[in-house]
N, C-alpha and C positions, 0 to 999 in steps of 0.2 A: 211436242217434245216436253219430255219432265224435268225439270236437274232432280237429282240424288245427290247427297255427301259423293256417290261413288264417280258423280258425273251426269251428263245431261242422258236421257234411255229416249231412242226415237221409237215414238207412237205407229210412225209408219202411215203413207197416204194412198189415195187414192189414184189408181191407175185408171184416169181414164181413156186414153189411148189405148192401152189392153183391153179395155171392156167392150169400147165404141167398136174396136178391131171382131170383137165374135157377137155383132150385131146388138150390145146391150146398148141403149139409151140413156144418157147421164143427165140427172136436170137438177142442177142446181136451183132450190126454192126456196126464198123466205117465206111466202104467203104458206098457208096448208091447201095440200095437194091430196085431189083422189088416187089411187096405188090400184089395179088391175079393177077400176070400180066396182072395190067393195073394202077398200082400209083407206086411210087418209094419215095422213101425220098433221102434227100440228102447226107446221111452219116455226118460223124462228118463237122461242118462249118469251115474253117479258118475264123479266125477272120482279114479281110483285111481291114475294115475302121479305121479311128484312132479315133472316133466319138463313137462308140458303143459299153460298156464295161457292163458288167456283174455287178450285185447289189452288191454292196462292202459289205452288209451285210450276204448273202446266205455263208452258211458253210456244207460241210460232213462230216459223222462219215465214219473217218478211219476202216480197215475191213476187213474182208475177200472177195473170187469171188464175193460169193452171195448178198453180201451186195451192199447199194446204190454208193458205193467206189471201184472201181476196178481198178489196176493199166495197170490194161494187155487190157480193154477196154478204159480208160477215155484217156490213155496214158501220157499226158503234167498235169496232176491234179498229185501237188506236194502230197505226202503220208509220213503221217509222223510215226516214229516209233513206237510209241502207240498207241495199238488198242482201239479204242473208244473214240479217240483226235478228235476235229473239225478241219479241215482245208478251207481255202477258195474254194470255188464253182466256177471254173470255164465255168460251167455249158459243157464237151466235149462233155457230152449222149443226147443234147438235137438237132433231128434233125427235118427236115420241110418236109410236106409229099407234092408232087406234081404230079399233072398229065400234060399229053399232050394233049389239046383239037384240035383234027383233023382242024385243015386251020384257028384256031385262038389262037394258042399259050400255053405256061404255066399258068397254076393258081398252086400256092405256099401259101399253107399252112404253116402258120409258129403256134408254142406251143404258148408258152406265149414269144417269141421272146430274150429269155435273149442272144441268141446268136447273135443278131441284124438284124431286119427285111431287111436291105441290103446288108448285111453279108449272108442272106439264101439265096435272089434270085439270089444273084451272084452265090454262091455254085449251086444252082438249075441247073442254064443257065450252069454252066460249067458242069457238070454231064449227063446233058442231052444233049448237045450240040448244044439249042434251045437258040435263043437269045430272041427271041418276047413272052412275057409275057401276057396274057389275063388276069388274075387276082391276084392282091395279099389278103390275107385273113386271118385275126387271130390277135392273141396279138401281138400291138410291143412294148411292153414293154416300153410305152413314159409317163407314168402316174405317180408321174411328171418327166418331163423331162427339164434342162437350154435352152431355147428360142435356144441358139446357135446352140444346138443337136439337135433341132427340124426343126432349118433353114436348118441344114444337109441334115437331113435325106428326108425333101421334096425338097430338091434340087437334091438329089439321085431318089427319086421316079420320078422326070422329065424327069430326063437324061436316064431311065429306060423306060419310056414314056408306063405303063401298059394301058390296057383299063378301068380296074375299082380297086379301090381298097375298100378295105371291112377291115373297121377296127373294132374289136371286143375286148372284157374284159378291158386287160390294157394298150392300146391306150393311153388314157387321152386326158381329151376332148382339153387342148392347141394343143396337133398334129390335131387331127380332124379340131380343129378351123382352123390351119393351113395349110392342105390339101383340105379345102373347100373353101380359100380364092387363093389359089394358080391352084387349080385343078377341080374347084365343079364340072363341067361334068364329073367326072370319079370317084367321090365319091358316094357310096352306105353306106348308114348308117340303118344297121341292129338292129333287138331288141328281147327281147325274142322270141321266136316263129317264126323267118324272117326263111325263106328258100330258100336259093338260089342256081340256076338250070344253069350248064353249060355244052354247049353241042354243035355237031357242025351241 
């Protein structure tokens, strides 16, 4: 859940009873998990930049397992005594799905990035024990973002040295500005309908 001036906007969760019901399997994982063996995500991210924090507005309704609030998954997500209290979102459940593309690296999928798009591909590269990156991909959550955080994070993306990055949703277009002035051969700029094919 967000607040807005206009009030709090529910994010909406996960129906796992609907799912369990037409045979889907739900697994809650902090560790990084293989996905039809051959993707993995990265399990919960440490947050290691000093750079990339979480929306100071996002909140969860305190709760039971099944609820978007779990203490025994989120684990470090303070919980507060009353059921049906907001507390702050540190976003722990949110992880980055990645493959190994055979003699050209990781591509890292990150969600909407609130756990910070250099914060995933580090967790990735450690998890996998892959250092070379082929693609980063998804939201990183720079929309907006202070010029400083944004000098960061494509300073990170350098030193990272991917082959292409592919920024998508809520990016915002200052980072893009900023990764096509610093990077533009290695920028792919997707649009509805884009489809893009990695393979080795």
């Amino acid at each position: 859940m967000v607040s807005t001036p206009a009030g709090n906007v529910e994010q909406g969760a996960l129906d796992r009873a609907a799912l369990e019901a037409r045979n889907i399997r739900v697994v809650l994982a902090k560790q990084p998990i293989t996905i039809a063996d051959h993707a993995f995500t990265t399990g919960q991210i440490p947050r290691l930049t000093d750079f990339e924090k979480p929306p100071a507005a996002a909140r969860l309704m305190v709760g039971p397992m099944h609820s978007a609030c779990s203490a025994s998954h989120f684990g470090s997500t303070k919980v507060e005594d009353k059921p049906g209290e907001l507390v702050a979102d540190s976003f722990q459940g949110e992880h980055a799905t990645c493959y190994h593309v055979k003699d050209r690296g990781l591509v890292v999928i990150t969600s909407c990035g609130h756990a910070g798009v250099i914060n995933s591909v580090r967790q990735a590269q450690k998890a996998s024990g892959i250092t070379k990156v082929h693609a980063i991909v998804g939201g990183f959550h720079l929309a907006p973002a202070p010029d400083e955080i944004v000098a960061k994070t494509v300073s990170a993306f350098r030193e990272i040295d991917p082959d292409w990055i592919v920024p998508q949703h809520c990016t915002g277009i200052n980072t893009i500005m900023a990764v096509h002035q610093a990077m533009a051969k290695k920028l792919v700029m997707p649009s509805t309908g884009t489809r893009v094919v990695f393979g080795a």
